[in-house]
C-alpha positions as CSV (number, residue, x, y, z in Angstrom):
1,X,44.3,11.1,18.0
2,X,40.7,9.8,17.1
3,X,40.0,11.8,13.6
4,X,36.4,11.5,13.9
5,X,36.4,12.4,17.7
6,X,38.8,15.0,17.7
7,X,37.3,17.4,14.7
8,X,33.8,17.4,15.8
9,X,30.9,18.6,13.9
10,X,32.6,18.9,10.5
11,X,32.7,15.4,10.4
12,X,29.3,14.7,12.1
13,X,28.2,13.2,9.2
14,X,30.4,11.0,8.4
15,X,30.2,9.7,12.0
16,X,26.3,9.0,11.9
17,X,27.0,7.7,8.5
18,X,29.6,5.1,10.1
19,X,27.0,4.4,13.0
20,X,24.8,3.3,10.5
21,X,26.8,1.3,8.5
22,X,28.4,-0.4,11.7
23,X,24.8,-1.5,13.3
24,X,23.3,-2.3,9.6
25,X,26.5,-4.9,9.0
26,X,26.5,-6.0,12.3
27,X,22.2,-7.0,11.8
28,X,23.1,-8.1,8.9
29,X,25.2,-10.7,10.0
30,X,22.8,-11.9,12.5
31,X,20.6,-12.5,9.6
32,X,23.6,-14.4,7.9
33,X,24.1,-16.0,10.8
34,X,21.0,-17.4,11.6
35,X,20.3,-18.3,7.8
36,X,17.5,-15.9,7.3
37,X,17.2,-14.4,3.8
38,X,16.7,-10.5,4.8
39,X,18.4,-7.4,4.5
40,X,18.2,-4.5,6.9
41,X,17.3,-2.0,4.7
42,X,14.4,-3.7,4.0
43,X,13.3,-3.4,7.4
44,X,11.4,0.1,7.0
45,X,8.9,-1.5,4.7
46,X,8.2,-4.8,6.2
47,X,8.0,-3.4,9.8
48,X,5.2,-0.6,7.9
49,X,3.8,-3.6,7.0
50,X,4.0,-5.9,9.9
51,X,2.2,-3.2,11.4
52,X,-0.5,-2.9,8.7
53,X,-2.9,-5.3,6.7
54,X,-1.8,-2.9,3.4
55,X,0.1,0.2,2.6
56,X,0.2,2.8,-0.2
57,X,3.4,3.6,-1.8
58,X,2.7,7.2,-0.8
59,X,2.0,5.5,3.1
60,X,5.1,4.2,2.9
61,X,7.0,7.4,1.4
62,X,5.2,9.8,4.4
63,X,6.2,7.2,7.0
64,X,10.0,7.2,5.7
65,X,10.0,10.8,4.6
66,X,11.5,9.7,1.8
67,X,10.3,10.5,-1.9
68,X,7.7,8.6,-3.9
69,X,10.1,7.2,-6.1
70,X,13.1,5.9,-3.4
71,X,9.8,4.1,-1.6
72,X,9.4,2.8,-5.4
73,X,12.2,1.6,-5.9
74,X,12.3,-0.2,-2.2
75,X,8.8,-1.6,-3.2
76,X,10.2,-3.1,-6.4
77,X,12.8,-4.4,-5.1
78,X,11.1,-6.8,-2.9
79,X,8.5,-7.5,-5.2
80,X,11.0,-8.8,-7.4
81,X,12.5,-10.6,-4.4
82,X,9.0,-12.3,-4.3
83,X,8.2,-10.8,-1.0
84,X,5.3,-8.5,-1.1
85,X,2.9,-7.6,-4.0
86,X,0.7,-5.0,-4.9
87,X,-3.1,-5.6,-5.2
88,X,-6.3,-3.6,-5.0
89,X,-7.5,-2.2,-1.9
90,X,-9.7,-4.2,0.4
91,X,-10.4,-0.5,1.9
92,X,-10.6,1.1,-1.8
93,X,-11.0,-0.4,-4.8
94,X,-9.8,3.0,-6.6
95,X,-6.3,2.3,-5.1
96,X,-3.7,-0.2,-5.0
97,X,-1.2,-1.1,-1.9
98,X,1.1,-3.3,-1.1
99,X,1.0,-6.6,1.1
100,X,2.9,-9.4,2.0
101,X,3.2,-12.5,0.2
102,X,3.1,-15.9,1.9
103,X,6.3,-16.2,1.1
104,X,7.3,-12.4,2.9
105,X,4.2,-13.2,5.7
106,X,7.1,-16.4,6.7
107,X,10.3,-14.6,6.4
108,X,8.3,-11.9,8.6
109,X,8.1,-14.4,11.4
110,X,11.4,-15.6,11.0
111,X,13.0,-12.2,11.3
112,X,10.5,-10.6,14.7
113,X,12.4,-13.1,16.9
114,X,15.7,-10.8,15.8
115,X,13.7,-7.1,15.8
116,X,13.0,-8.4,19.7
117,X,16.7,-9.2,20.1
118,X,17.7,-6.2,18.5
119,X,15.1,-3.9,20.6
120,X,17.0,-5.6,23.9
121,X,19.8,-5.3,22.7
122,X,20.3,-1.3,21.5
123,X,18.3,-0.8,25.2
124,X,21.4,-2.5,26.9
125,X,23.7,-0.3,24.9
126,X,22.3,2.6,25.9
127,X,22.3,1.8,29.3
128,X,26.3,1.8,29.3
129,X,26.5,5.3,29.5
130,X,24.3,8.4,30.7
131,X,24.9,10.0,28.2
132,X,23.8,7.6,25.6
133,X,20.2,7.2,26.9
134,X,19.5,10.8,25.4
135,X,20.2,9.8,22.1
136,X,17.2,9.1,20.4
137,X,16.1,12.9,22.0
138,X,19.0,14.3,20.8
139,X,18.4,12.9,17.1
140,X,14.5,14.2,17.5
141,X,15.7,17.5,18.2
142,X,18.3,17.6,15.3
143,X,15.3,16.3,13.2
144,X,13.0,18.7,14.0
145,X,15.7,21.9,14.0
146,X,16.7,20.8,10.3
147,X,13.1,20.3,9.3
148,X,12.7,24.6,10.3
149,X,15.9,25.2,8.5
150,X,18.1,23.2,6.6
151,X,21.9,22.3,7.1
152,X,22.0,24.0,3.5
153,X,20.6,27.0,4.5
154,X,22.5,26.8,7.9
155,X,25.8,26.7,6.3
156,X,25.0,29.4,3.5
157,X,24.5,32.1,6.7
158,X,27.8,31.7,7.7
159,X,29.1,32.3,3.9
């Protein structure tokens, strides 16, 4: 018996949730591996950034749809780290955003070399299977359906 496989959606959760912990330790370790100082969930902001002269904290919370304060916290944390800083807006001087530092500008071209792999890599994995290449659709639509009505609200129904 597989326990995740075999009870299905009441443990959907948890499966996604083991997904996620499974690819974030195994990037992780190609960091590790390859002696680069970089955590994978700091990827959201630095790819934001990589893709951006300067972001808002508010950018960077509507990008994640995450709240102002988790895309705080993530901010501060590599601020502390020494790896991006906030300034006043080339754009606005009203505003401030964040950017890279030199020193978060080199670990950013250190780490690309690895989002490429990575890219290649999760293609070739869904490749293995048919069913795998609808994936990322699959997620889209679950997004989308829970963003009408929430899992919460789905659940209370049946209550």
């Amino acid at each position: 018996m597989n326990f995740y496989r075999d009870i299905g959606f009441l443990v959907f959760g948890s499966r996604l949730r083991r997904l996620s912990e499974q690819f974030l330790n195994d990037v992780n370790r190609i960091y590790r591996q390859h002696k680069i100082d970089f955590d994978a969930a700091w990827f959201p902001v630095f790819y934001l950034l990589s893709q951006k002269e300067e972001v808002s904290i508010k950018n960077i919370s509507d990008a994640l749809s995450t709240s102002h304060s988790a895309a705080s916290q993530m901010v501060t944390s590599l601020q502390q780290k020494g790896l991006i800083k906030s300034v006043v807006s080339k754009k606005d001087a009203r505003h401030k955003v964040i950017t890279f530092t030199a020193k978060g500008e080199k670990l950013l071209q250190k780490i690309k070399p690895v989002w490429d792999a990575l890219q290649k890599a999760m293609e070739a994995l869904v490749t293995e299977d048919a069913k795998s290449k609808k994936i990322l659709e699959a997620l889209t639509a679950t997004e989308q359906s829970l963003e009408k009505k929430s899992l919460y609200e789905r659940i209370e129904q049946h209550l």
